[in-house]
C-alpha positions as CSV (number, residue, x, y, z in Angstrom):
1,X,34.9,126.3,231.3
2,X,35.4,129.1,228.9
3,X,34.7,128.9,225.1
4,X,36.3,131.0,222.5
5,X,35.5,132.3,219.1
6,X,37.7,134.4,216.9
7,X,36.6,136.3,213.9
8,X,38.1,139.6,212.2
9,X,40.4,137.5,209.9
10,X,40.9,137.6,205.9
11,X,42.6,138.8,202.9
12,X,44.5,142.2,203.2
13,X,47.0,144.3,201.4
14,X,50.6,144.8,202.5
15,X,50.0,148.3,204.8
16,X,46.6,147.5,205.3
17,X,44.9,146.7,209.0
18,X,42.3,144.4,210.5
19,X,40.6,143.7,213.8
20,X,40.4,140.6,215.4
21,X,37.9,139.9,217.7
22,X,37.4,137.3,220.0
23,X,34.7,136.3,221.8
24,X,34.3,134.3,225.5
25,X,31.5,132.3,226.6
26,X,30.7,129.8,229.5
27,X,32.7,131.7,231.9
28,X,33.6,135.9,232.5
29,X,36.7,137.0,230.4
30,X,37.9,138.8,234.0
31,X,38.8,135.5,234.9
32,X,41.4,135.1,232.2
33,X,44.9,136.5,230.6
34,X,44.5,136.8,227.2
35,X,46.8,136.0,224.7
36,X,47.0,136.0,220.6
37,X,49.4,133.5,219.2
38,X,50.0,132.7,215.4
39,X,51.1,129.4,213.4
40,X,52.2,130.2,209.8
41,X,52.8,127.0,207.5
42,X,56.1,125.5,208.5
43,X,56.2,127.9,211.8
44,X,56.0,126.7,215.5
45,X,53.0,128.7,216.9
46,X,54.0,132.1,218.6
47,X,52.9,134.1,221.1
48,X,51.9,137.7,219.2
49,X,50.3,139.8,222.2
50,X,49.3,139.1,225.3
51,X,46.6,141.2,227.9
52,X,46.6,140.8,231.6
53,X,42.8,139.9,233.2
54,X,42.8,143.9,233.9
55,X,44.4,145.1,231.2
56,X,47.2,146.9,232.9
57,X,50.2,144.7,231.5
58,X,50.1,144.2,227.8
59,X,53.4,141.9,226.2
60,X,54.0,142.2,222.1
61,X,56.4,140.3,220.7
62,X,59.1,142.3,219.0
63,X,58.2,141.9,215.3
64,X,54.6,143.4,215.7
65,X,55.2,146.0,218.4
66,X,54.4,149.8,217.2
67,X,52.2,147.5,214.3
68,X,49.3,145.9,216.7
69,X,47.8,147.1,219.3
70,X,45.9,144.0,222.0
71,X,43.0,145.2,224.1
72,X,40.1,144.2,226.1
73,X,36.8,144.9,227.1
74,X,35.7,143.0,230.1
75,X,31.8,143.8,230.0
76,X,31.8,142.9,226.4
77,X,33.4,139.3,227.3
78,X,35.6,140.3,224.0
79,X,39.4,140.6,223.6
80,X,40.9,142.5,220.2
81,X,43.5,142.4,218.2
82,X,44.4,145.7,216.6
83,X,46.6,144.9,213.1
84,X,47.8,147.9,211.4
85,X,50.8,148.3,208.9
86,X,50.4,144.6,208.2
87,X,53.1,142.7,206.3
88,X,52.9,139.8,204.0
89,X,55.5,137.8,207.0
90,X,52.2,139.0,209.5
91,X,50.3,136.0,207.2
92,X,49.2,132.9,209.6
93,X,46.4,131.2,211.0
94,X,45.5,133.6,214.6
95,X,44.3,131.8,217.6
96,X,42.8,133.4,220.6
97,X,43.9,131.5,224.4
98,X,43.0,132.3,227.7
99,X,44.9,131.3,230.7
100,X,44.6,131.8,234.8
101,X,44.7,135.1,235.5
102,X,47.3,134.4,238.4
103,X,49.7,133.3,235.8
104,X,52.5,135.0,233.6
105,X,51.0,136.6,231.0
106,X,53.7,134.6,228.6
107,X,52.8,131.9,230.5
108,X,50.3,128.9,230.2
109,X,47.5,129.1,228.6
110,X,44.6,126.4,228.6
111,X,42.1,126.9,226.8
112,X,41.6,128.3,222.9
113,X,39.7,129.1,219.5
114,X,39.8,127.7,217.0
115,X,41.6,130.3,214.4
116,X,41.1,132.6,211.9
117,X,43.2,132.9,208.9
118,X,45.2,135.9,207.9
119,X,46.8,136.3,204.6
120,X,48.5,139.5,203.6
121,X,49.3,139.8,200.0
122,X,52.3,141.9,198.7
């Protein structure tokens, strides 16, 4: 079983950027698709970026493509979140998932962090 832990997440200016990081434990992060979703109050959770278990496919939904940028690094057991340009609509609560790496990379994914909060002030 894999355990996650997101961090990077706060209080940022409209334009501004962060970095979210999130960190696996219990099992390698190779074994795993990564994705970042979102829930803002009110908002189903959404699927924001997601990384295949080598890297070589990457998915971004439409509103944040050109704005974030998903990566991973393997040995580090750590997936990122790149945030840049952010908008006051980026604000939601982020959640890191990982799912079998013989899945769709917008498919299922089973297991997940708890969140970090990002709020973008205008």
């Amino acid at each position: 079983q894999v355990q996650l832990v997101e961090s990077g997440g706060g209080l940022v200016q409209a334009g501004g950027s962060l970095r979210l990081s999130c960190e696996a434990s219990g099992r390698p992060l190779r074994n795993y698709n990564m994705g970042w979703f979102r829930q803002a109050p009110g908002k189903e959770r959404e699927l924001v970026a997601a990384i295949s278990w080598s890297g070589a496919r990457t998915y971004y939904t439409d509103s944040v493509k050109g704005r974030f940028t998903i990566s991973r690094d393997n040995a580090k057991n750590t997936v990122y979140l790149q945030m840049n340009s952010l908008k006051p609509e980026d604000t939601a609560v982020y959640y890191c998932a990982a799912g079998d790496r013989y899945s769709s990379i917008i498919g299922r994914y089973d297991y997940w962090g708890q969140g970090t909060q990002v709020t973008v002030s205008s």
